[in-house]
N, C-alpha and C positions, 0 to 999 in steps of 0.2 A: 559670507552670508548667502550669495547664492549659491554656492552648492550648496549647501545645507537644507535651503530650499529645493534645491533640485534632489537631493535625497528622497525628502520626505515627498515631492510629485512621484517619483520613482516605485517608494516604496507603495505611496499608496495604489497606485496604478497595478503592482505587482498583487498586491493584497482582491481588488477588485476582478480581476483575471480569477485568481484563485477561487474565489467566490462565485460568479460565474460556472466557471468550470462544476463547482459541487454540484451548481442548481440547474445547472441542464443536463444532464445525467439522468439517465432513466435510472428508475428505483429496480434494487436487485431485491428480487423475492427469493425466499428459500434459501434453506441452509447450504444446499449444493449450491447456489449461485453464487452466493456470499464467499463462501470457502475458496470457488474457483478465482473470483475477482479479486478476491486478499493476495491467492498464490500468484497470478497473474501482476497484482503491485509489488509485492517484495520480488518476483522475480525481474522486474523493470529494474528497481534502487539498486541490484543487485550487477545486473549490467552498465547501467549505469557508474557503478563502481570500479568497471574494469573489469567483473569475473565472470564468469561461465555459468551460471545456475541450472540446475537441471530437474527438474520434477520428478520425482522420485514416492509420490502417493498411492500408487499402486502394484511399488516393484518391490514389498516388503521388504521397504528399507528401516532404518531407525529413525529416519524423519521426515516431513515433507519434500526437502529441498536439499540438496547437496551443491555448496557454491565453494568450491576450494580457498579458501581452508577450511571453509566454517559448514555448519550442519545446521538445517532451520527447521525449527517445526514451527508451523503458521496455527493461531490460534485465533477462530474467526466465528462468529454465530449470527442467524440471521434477528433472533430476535432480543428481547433482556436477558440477561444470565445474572441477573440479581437475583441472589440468593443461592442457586444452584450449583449442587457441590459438581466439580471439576474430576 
């Protein structure tokens, strides 16, 4: 019964951090910012992983990011994209 309790302190604790984190963040304007801070997160999760990632957006490659083995294209916009064809 107490770990279970200490779980659910834990989680919640983890959950509040995370939250935090969103709302002190300065707001990113524009589609160029938006775009860079996407490539910038998946290139983290991507290290994070163990791999190498490497930005690849303006070396006319076939996709944003090359992280061996895999190929990423980031799909990122600053503002709604409801409705707008792709």
């Amino acid at each position: 019964m107490e770990q279970a309790r200490s779980q659910r302190l834990s989680s919640r604790c983890r959950t509040n951090t995370q939250h935090e984190m969103r709302t002190n963040m300065a707001e990113i304007i524009g589609n160029k910012a938006v775009e860079a801070a996407a490539i910038a997160w998946v290139m983290d999760l991507e290290r994070n992983a163990g791999r190498e990632p490497v930005d690849t957006r303006f070396a006319g490659a076939k996709a944003d990011l090359v992280s061996p083995p895999r190929i990423i294209e980031v799909k990122a916009s600053g503002k709604s994209c409801r409705g707008d064809d792709l």
